[in-house]
N, C-alpha and C positions, 0 to 999 in steps of 0.2 A: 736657332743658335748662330752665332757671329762665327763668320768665314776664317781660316787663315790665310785668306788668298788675297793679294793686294792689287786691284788696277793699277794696271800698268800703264807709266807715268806717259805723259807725251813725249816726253823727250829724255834719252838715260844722262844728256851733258844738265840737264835743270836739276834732275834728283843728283847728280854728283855735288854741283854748286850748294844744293840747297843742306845737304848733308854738311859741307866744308863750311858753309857763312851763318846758316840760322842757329842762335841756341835760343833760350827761353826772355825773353824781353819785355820790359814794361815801358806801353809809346806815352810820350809829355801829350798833353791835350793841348799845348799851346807851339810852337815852333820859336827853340833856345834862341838867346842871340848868336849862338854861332851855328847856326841852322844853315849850310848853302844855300838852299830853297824856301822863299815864302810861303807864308799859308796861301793855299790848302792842304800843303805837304808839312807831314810830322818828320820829326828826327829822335831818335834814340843815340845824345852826343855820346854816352858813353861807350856805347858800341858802334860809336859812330856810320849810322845809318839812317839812310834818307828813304822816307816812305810818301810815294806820291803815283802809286797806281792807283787807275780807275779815275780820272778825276776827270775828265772829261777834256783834256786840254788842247787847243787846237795847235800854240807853240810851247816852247821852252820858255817856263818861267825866269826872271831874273835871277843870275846866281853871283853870289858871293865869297870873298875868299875866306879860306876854313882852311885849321892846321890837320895834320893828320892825311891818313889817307883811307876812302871814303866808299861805302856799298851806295849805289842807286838804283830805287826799284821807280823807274818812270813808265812802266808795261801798261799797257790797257790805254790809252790815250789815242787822240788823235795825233800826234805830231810828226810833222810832214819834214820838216829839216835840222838837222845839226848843225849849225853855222859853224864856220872858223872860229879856234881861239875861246870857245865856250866851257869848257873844262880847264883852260887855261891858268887858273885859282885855287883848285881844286886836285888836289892827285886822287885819279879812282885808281880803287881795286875791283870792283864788280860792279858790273854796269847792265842791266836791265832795261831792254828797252822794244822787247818785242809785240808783237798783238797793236803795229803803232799803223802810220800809213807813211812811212818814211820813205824817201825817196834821193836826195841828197845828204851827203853829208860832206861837210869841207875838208879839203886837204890835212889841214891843223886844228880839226875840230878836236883831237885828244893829247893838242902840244901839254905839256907837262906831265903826261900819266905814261910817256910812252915806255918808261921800268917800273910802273906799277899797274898797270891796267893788265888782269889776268882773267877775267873769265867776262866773256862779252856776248849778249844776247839781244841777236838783229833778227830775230824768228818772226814769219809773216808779217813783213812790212811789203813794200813798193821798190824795191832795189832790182835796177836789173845788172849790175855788175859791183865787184868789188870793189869798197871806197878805197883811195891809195892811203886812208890814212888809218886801214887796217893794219896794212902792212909797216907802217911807224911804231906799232906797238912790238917791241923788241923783248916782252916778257909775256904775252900772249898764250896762254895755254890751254884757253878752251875758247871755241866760238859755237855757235849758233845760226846759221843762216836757213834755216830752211824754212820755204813758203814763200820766199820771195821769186819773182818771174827772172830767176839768172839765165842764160844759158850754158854758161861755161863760167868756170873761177876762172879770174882775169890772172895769167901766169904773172908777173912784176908783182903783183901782191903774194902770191903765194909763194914764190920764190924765199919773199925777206921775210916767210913766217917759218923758213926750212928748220931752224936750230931750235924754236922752242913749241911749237905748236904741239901738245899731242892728243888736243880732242875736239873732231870737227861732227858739226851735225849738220844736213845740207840738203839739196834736191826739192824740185819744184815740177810740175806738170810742164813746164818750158824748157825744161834740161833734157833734148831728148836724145841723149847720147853719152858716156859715160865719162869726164872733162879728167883728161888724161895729163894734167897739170896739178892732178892731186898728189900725183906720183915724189913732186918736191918734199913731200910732207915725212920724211924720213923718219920722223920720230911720233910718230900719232902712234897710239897703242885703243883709239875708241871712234870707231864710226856707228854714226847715225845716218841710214839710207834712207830719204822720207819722197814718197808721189810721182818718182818718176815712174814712168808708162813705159817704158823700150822693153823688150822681151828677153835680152840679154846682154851681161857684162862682158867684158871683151875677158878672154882667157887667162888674163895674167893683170886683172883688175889688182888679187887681191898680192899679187907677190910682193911688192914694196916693201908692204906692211909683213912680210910674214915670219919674221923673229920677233914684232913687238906688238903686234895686236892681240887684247887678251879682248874688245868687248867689241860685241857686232850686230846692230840693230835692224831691222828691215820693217820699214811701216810702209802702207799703200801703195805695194809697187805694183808693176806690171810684167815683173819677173817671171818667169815659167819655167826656169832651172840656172842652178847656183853653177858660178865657171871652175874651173879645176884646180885654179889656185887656192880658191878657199882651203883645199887638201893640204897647202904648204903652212897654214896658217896652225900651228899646232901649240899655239900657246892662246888660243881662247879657250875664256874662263866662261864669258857670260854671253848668251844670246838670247834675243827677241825675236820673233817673226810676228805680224800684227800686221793687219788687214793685207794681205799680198794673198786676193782672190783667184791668182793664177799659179799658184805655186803647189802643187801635189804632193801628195807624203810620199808616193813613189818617187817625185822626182827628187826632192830631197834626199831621200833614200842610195838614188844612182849618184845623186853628186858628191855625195861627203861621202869616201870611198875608205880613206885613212879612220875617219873618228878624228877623237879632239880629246886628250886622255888626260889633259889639266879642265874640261870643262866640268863648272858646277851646279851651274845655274840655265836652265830656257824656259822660255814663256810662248807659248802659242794661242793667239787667240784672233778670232775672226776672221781666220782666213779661208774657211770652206773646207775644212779638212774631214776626210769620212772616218781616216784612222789617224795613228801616229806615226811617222819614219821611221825606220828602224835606224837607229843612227848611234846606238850607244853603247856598240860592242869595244871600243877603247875607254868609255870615259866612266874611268873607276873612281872619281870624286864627286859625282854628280850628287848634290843635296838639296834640290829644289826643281823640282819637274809642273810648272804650272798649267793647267790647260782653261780655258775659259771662252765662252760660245764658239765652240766646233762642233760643227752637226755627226761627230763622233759614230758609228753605229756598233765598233767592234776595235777591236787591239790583238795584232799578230802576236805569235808564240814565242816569237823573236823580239819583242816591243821592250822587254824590259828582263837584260840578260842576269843573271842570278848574283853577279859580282855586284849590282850596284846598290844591295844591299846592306852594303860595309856606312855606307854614307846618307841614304834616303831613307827617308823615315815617316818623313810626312809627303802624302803625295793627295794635291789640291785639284780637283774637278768641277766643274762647273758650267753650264749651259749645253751641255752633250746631247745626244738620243740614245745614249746606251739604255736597254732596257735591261741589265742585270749586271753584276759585279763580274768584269772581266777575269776567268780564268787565269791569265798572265801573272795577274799580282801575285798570284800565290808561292812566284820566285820571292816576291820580295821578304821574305817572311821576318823581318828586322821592321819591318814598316810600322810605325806606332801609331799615327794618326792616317787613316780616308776619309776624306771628304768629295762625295758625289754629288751635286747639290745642282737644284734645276734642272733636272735630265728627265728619263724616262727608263727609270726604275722599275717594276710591276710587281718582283717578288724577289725573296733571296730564301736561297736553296738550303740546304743542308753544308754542301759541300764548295758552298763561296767563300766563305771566311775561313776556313779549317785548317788551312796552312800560316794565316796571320797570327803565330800564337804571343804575340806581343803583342799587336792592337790593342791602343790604349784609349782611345778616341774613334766615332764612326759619324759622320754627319751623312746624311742623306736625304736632308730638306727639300722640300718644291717636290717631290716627286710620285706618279699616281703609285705610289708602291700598298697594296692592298694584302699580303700575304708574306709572313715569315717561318719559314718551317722551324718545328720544334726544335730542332738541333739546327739550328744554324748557327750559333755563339756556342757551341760545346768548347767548342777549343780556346776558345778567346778567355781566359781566365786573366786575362791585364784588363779586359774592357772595363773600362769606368764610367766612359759615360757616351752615349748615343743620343743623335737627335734624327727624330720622325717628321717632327713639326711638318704642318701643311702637306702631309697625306693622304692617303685612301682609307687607312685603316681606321676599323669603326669597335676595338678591342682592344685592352693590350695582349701584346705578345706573347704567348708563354716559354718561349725560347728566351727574355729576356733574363728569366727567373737560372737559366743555365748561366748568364755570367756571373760570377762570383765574387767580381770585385766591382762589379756596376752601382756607382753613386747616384748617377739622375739620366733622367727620360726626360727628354722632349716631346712632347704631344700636342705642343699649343696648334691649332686651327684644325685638329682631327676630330671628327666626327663619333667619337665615342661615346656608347652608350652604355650607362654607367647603371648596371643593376647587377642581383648577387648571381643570377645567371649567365650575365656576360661575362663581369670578371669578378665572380664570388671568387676563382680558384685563387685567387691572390693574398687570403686567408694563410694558408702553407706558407708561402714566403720567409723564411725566419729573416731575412735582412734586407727588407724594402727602402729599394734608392727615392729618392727626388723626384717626384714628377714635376712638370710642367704643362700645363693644358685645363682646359674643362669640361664638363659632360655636357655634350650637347642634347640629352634627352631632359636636362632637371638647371634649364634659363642660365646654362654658364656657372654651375658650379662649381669649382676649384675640382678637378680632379685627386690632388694627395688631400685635400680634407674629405672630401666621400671615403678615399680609402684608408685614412685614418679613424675616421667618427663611423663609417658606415659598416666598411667591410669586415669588422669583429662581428658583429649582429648576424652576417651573414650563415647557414647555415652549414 
């Protein structure tokens, strides 16, 4: 069965852009005459956008003047400089240019776009300080710089981005200290913290920010505990942790001391985590708790307080070692949709699900789960639909036959053998859901056709 849980993006300033710029488009196979860019690069004039990633290009093709004001997706190339004056014909609004090998760019490479160039993407190129003609752009609202070898934001640029910047994404394995000229940025309300290695942020990193920061991202750092300002930041909404191999659910735990009682949304994933933080005794909005490869083994009794049932509903799992439906949940008892899926399930008890009495959905795919006790969905009277898929089990359930409102079963790649002694009892059934799967004893038989055509026969 298909996940609700979405990889999480590389970067939260690219899913912002690409929410605000992309709708549905149909690209010309040939490049209009008011195309800025020659082929190989396509344009869609009416939504005036220039499409010329991937093309393998060592510079900046020729461009030409063009009305309007213009998206540029030039990502994935080789191009190593922005000359002066090259945008100069052209007013951007969104400019793409990361995954390059860029290294210079000219004082006046974005003369003309500098009230219209708003969201700018210099991610993993060759930069080791900030071009001065960043700081030209005087409507600037998102940037992009992380992957490049900086060591510090050069202050004179960040300076003249103080009035409109408010979404920076940044850090490099070169950054080895926390560049205290970020502090200009008086109106950022979204950081992205990407690869630095230092162990810790200086105590009052996050005060700046901490009437307007609502989003706060951490990818591959070398962090080992969050600094005390983050406490002051009490208008985040949204956060990521992701690959930060040094950071502990204990320590999390000690450092967010307040909570975060507008947050809605956190994502963790691959950071080494055994449990979860306890961290969500203020945050009575939360409606999206993702977790995804954490070698998970167990979840404290504290992990998910009973308020935050007003708002979650759906709670996504993924690549864990839990070997059983953590007791905890059974706070959440609003929760509609679990999904456990690649873990290490092995059985589900009587008394795992028995407080979810509105589960409406159950995935537990990937998992050696070999054993459901008879009354394990007694209570689950919403259950509609479950999936098994790629299990242990070599039966179906008969605790399945207790939900009452279950539409379809998953079973595809289980081992099921399909005769009137394994699951003749399926006969009684008076309202048999959907399967999905087939008998591995009779060369891949459909499974709902055996127990359509077969299991009447049965005695």
């Amino acid at each position: 069965m298909a996940e609700y849980v979405h990889q999480v993006p590389k970067s939260r300033l690219l899913l912002f852009t690409t929410v605000c710029i992309q709708t549905v488009l149909t690209l010309t196979t040939h490049a209009p005459p008011d195309c800025p860019l020659p082929l190989p690069c396509e344009c869609n004039g009416n939504q005036q956008i220039v499409y010329c990633s991937n093309k393998s290009l060592p510079e900046l093709p020729p461009i030409q003047k063009s009305e309007g004001k213009w998206t540029f997706y030039l990502d994935d190339n080789r191009i190593e400089v922005i000359p002066d004056n090259y945008f100069s014909d052209v007013k951007v609004n969104f400019l793409s240019l990361e995954n390059n090998d860029i290294h210079t760019i000219g004082e006046n490479a974005f003369q003309g776009s500098e009230d219209s160039l708003n969201y700018l993407h210099l991610e993993n190129n060759s930069m080791t300080e900030l071009p001065n003609a960043i700081g030209k752009l005087r409507q600037l609202t998102a940037v992009s710089i992380q992957g490049n070898p900086m060591v510090d934001l050069t202050e004179t640029v960040i300076r003249n981005l103080t009035s409109c910047l408010q979404l920076i994404s940044f850090g490099s394995k070169s950054m080895t200290k926390w560049p205290k000229n970020i502090n200009f940025l008086i109106n950022i309300f979204s950081i992205d913290l990407y690869d630095v290695q230092y162990p810790e942020l200086p105590e009052d990193a996050f005060s700046t920010f901490k009437d307007n920061l609502v989003f706060l991202n951490l990818y591959n750092t070398g962090l080992t505990k969050l600094p005390p300002s983050i406490n002051d930041c009490q208008n985040i909404s949204s956060m990521i942790f992701q690959e930060n191999k040094k950071l502990s659910a204990n320590t999390i735990t000690k450092s967010i001391t307040r909570g975060f009682p507008f947050l809605t949304s956190i994502t963790f994933q691959n950071n080494g985590l055994t449990t979860l933080p306890s961290m969500f005794s203020k945050s009575t909005r939360i409606g999206r708790i993702v977790v995804r490869d954490e070698p998970i083994v167990y979840l404290r009794d504290d992990t998910f307080p009973q308020h935050l049932s007003k708002y979650l509903h759906y709670l996504p799992f993924s690549g864990t070692r839990l070997t059983s439906i953590p007791s905890v949940l059974s706070n959440l008892d609003s929760l509609t949709g679990l999904s456990i899926t690649n873990s290490q399930i092995q059985e589900i008890q009587d008394g795992d699900c028995s407080s979810l009495f509105n589960l409406g959905v159950l995935y537990l795919s990937y998992n050696p789960l070999s054993l459901i006790s008879e009354n394990a969905f007694l209570n689950n009277k919403q259950l509609g639909s479950i999936a098994l898929d790629h299990s242990n089990l070599t039966t179906v359930p008969k605790a399945l036959k207790k939900a009452l409102s279950l539409q379809t079963v998953d079973m595809t790649s289980c081992q099921v053998e399909c005769s009137c002694e394994n699951i003749g009892w399926i006969k009684s059934w008076k309202s048999i859901p959907t399967f999905y799967g087939s008998c591995y004893n009779l060369n891949g038989t459909s499974l709902m056709i055996y127990i359509t055509d077969q299991i009447p026969k049965c005695p």
